[in-house]
One Martini backbone bead per residue (centre of mass of N, CA, C, O) as a GRO file, in nm:
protein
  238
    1UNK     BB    1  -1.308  -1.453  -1.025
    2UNK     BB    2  -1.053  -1.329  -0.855
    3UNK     BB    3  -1.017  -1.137  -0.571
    4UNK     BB    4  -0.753  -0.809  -0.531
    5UNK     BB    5  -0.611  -0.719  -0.259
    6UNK     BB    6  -0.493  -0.367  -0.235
    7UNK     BB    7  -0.266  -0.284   0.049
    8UNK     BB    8  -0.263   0.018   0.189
    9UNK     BB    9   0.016   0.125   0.368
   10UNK     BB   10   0.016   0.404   0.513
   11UNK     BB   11   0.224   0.603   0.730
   12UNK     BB   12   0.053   0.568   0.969
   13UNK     BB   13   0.064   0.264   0.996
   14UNK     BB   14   0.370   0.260   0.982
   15UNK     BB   15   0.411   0.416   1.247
   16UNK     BB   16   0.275   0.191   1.370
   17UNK     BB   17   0.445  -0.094   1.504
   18UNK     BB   18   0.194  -0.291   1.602
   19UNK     BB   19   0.032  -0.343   1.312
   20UNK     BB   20   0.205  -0.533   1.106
   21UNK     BB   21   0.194  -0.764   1.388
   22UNK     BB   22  -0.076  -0.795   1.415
   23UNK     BB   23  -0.176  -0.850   1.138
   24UNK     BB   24   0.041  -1.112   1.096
   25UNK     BB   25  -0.142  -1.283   1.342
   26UNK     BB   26  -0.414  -1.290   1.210
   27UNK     BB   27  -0.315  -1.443   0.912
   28UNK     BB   28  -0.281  -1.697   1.075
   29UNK     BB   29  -0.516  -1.781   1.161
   30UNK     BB   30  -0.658  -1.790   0.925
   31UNK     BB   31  -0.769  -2.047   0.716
   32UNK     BB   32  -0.770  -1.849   0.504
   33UNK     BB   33  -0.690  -1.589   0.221
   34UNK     BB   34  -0.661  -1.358   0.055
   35UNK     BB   35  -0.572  -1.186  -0.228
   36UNK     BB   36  -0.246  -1.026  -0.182
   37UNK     BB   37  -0.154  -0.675  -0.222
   38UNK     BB   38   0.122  -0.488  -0.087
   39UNK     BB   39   0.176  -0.113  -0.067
   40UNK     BB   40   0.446   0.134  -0.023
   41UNK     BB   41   0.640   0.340   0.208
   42UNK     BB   42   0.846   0.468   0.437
   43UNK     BB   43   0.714   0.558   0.706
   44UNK     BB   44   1.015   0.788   0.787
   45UNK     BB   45   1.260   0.660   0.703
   46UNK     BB   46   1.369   0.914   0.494
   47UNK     BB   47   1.396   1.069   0.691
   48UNK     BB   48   1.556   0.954   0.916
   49UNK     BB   49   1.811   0.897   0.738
   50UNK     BB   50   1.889   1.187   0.666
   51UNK     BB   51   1.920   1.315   0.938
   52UNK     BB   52   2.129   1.084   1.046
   53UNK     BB   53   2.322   1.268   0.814
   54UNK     BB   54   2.258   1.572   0.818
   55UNK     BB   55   1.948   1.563   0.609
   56UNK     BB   56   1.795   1.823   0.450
   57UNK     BB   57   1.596   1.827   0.215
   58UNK     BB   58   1.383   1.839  -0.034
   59UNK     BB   59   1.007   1.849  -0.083
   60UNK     BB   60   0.720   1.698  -0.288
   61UNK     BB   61   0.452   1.605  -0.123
   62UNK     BB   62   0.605   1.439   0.097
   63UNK     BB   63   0.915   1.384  -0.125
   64UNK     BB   64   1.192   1.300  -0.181
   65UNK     BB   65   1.490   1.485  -0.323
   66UNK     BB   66   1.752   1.391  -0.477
   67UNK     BB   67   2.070   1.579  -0.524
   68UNK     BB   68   2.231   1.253  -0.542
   69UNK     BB   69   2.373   0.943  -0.555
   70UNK     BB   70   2.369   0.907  -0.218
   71UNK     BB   71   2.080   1.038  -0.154
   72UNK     BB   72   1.939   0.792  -0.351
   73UNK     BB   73   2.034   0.562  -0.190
   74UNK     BB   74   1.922   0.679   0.082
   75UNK     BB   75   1.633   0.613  -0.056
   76UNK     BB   76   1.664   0.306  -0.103
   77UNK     BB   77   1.723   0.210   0.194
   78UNK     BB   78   1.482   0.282   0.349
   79UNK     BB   79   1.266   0.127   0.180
   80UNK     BB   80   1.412  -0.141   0.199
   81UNK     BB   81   1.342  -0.147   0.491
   82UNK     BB   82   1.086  -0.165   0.515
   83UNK     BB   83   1.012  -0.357   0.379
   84UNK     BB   84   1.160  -0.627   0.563
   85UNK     BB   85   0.980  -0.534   0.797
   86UNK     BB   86   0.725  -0.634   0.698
   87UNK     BB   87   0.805  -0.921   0.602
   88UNK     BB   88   0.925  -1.022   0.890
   89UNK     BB   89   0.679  -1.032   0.997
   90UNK     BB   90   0.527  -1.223   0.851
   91UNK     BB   91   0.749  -1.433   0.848
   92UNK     BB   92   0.696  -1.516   1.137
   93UNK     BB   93   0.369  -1.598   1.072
   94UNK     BB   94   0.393  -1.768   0.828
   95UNK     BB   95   0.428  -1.605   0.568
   96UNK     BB   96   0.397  -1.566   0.216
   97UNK     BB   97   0.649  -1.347   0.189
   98UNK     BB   98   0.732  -1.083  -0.034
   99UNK     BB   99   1.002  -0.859  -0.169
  100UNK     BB  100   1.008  -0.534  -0.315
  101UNK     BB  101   1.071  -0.320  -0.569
  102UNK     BB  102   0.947  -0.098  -0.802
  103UNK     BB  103   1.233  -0.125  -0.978
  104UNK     BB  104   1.208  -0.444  -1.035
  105UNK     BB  105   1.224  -0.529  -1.350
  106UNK     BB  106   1.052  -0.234  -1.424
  107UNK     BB  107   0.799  -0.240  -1.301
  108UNK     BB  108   0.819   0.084  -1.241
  109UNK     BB  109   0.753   0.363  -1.404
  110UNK     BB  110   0.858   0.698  -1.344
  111UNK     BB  111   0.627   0.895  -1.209
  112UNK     BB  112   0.336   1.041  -0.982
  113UNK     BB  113   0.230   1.163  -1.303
  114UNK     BB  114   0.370   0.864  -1.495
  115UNK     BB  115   0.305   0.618  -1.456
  116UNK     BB  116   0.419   0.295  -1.494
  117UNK     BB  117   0.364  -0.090  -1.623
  118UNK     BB  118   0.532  -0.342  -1.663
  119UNK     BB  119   0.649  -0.639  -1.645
  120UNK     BB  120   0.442  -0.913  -1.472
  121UNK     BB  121   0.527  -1.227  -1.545
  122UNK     BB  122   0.676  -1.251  -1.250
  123UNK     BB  123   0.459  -1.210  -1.072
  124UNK     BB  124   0.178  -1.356  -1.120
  125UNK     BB  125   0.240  -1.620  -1.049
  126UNK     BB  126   0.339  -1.599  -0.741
  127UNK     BB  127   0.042  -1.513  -0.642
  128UNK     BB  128  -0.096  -1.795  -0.764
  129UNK     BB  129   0.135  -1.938  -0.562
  130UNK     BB  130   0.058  -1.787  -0.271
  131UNK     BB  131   0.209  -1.474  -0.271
  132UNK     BB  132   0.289  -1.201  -0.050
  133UNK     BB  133   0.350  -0.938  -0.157
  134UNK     BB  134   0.595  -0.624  -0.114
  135UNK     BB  135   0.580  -0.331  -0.223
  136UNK     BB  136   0.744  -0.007  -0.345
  137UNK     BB  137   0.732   0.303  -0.382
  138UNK     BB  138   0.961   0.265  -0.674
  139UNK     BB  139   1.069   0.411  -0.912
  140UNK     BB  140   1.168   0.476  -1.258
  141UNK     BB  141   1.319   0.685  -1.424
  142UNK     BB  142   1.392   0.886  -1.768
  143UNK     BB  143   1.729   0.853  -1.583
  144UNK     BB  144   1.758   0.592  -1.467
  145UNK     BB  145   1.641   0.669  -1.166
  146UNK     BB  146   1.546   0.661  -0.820
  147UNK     BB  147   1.190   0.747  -0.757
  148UNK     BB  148   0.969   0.817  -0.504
  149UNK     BB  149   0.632   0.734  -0.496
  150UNK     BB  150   0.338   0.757  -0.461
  151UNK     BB  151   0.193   0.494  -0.304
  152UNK     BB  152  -0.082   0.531  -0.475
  153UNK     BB  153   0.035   0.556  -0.758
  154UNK     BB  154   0.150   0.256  -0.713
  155UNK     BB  155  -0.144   0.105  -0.689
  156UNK     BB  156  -0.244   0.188  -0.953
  157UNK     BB  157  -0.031   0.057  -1.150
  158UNK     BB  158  -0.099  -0.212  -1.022
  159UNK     BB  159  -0.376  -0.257  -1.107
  160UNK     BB  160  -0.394  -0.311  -1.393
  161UNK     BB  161  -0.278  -0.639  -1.355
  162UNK     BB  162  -0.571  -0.692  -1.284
  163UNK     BB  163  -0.913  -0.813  -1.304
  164UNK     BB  164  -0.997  -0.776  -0.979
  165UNK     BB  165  -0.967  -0.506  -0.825
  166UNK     BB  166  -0.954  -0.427  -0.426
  167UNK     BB  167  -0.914  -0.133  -0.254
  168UNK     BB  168  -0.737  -0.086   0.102
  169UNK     BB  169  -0.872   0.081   0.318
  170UNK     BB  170  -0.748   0.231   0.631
  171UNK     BB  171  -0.832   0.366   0.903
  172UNK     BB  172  -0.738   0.592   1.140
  173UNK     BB  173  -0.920   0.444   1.407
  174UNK     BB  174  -0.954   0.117   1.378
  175UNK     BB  175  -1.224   0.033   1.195
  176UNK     BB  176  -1.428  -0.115   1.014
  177UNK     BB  177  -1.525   0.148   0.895
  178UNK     BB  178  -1.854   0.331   0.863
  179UNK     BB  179  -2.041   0.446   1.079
  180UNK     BB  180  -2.417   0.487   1.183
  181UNK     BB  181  -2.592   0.523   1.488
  182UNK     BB  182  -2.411   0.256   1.532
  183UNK     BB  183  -2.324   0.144   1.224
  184UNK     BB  184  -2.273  -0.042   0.991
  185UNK     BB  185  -2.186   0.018   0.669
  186UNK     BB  186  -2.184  -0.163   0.344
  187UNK     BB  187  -2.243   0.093   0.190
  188UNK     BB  188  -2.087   0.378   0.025
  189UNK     BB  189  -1.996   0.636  -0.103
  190UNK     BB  190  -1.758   0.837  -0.133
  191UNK     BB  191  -1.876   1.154  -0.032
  192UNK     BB  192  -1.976   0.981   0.257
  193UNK     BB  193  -1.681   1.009   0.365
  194UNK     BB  194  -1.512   1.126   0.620
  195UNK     BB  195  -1.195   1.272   0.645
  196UNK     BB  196  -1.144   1.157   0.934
  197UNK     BB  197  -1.118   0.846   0.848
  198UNK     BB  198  -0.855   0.937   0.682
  199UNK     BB  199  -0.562   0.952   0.666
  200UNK     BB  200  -0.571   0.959   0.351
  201UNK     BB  201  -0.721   1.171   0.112
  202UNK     BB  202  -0.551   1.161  -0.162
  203UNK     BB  203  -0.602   0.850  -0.185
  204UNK     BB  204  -0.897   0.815  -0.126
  205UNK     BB  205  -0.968   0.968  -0.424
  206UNK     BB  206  -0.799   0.845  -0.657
  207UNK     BB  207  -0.906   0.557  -0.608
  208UNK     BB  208  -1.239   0.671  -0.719
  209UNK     BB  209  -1.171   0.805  -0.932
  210UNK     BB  210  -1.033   0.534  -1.089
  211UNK     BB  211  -1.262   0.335  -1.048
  212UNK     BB  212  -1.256   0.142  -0.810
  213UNK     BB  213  -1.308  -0.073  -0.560
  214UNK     BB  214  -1.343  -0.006  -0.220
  215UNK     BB  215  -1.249  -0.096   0.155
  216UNK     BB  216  -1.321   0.004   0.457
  217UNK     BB  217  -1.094  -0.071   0.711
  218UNK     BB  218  -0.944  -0.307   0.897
  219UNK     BB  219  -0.783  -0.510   1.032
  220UNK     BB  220  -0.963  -0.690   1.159
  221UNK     BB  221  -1.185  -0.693   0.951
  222UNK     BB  222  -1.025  -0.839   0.727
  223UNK     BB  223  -0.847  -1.083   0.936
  224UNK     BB  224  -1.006  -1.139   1.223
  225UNK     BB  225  -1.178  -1.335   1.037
  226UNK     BB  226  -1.415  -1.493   0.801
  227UNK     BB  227  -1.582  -1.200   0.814
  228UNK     BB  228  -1.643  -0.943   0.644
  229UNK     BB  229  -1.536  -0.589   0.777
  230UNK     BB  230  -1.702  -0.311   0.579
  231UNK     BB  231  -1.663  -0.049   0.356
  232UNK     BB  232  -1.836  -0.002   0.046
  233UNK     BB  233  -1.698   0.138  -0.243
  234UNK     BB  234  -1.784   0.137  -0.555
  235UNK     BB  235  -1.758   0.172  -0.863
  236UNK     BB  236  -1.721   0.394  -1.084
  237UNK     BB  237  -1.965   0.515  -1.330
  238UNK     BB  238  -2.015   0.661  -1.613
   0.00000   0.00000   0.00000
């Protein structure tokens, strides 16, 4: 059984410029890659397009409210920005990144409190062939608009579709995992990671609570060498 890295690419790490471009010059150096499927959100790109139009929305959780077909447009435009840029990194060091949106032909739908998974059958094949998806955190509403979720909630339910997901969380401070003493722990339960090392504290709760098994890591820990340098979070067991 194949196991699928879903690389959770939180706003703290979307916006620091550097980060997805060290990523994937690291990327290429390996000789070989694990399957991997990254997921992101806006990493502010949606707040700032919104205020260069002179618009402050309404937002819940941290996620913009669009109160209009305008307003929805450019939040579908700041997500389509980010895909890009992250998939033209990769695609510079020549990894074979695809960008989709979450709501391309149906993948996402709901919102991050009933999110669902569409059909697959179109996404699994490119996998299977090599390509590394960058997807968005954008479902389908069920007034068929486009509205941006949650994106842990959106790495959750693309978790569904695959044998053997395990769920990868960036340090905050871009070590390879959980250090003590002075060592790197090969693994530790979920409630003895520090919040301090987590940039979002409510998405690895999530995926903990899901009972995925998770690694705590840096870029440099994953794909830095041959040799994965990381902290496991075992699944949760019943």
């Amino acid at each position: 059984m194949t196991p699928t890295y879903l690389l959770h690419l939180d706003d703290a790490h979307l916006e620091d410029p550097l980060f997805v471009p060290s990523m994937a010059r690291m990327m290429h150096r390996r000789a070989a890659l694990p399957r991997c499927v990254m997921v992101h959100g806006s990493g502010g790109e949606v707040e700032r397009q919104f205020e260069a139009e002179g618009l402050f929305p309404e937002t819940h959780n941290g996620l913009v409210l669009p109160e209009s077909p305008a307003e929805a447009a450019l939040m579908q435009r700041a997500l389509k920005t980010t895909t890009r840029t992250i998939v033209g990194a990769l695609v510079e060091e020549i990894i074979y990144a695809v960008g989709f949106q979450g709501t391309d032909r149906g993948l996402l739908q709901g919102d991050s409190g009933t999110l669902t998974l569409g059909k697959t059958d179109w996404l699994l094949p490119l996998i299977a062939q090599g390509a590394l998806p960058v997807i968005s955190a954008l479902a389908q509403a069920p007034n068929d608009s486009p509205r941006q979720v949650a994106t842990h909630a959106a790495l959750l339910a693309l978790a569904d579709a695959f044998e053997a997901p395990t769920v990868v969380c960036f340090t905050r401070n871009n070590q390879p995992g959980f250090f003590h003493d002075g060592a790197l722990r090969a693994q530790v339960a979920a409630t003895d990671i520090p919040e301090a090392l987590l940039p979002n504290v409510t998405a690895f709760r999530a995926f903990a609570d899901a009972g995925y098994p998770i690694l705590l890591t840096s870029a440099v820990g994953l794909f830095g060498g041959n040799d994965l340098q990381a902290t496991r979070i075992p699944a949760k067991t019943a």
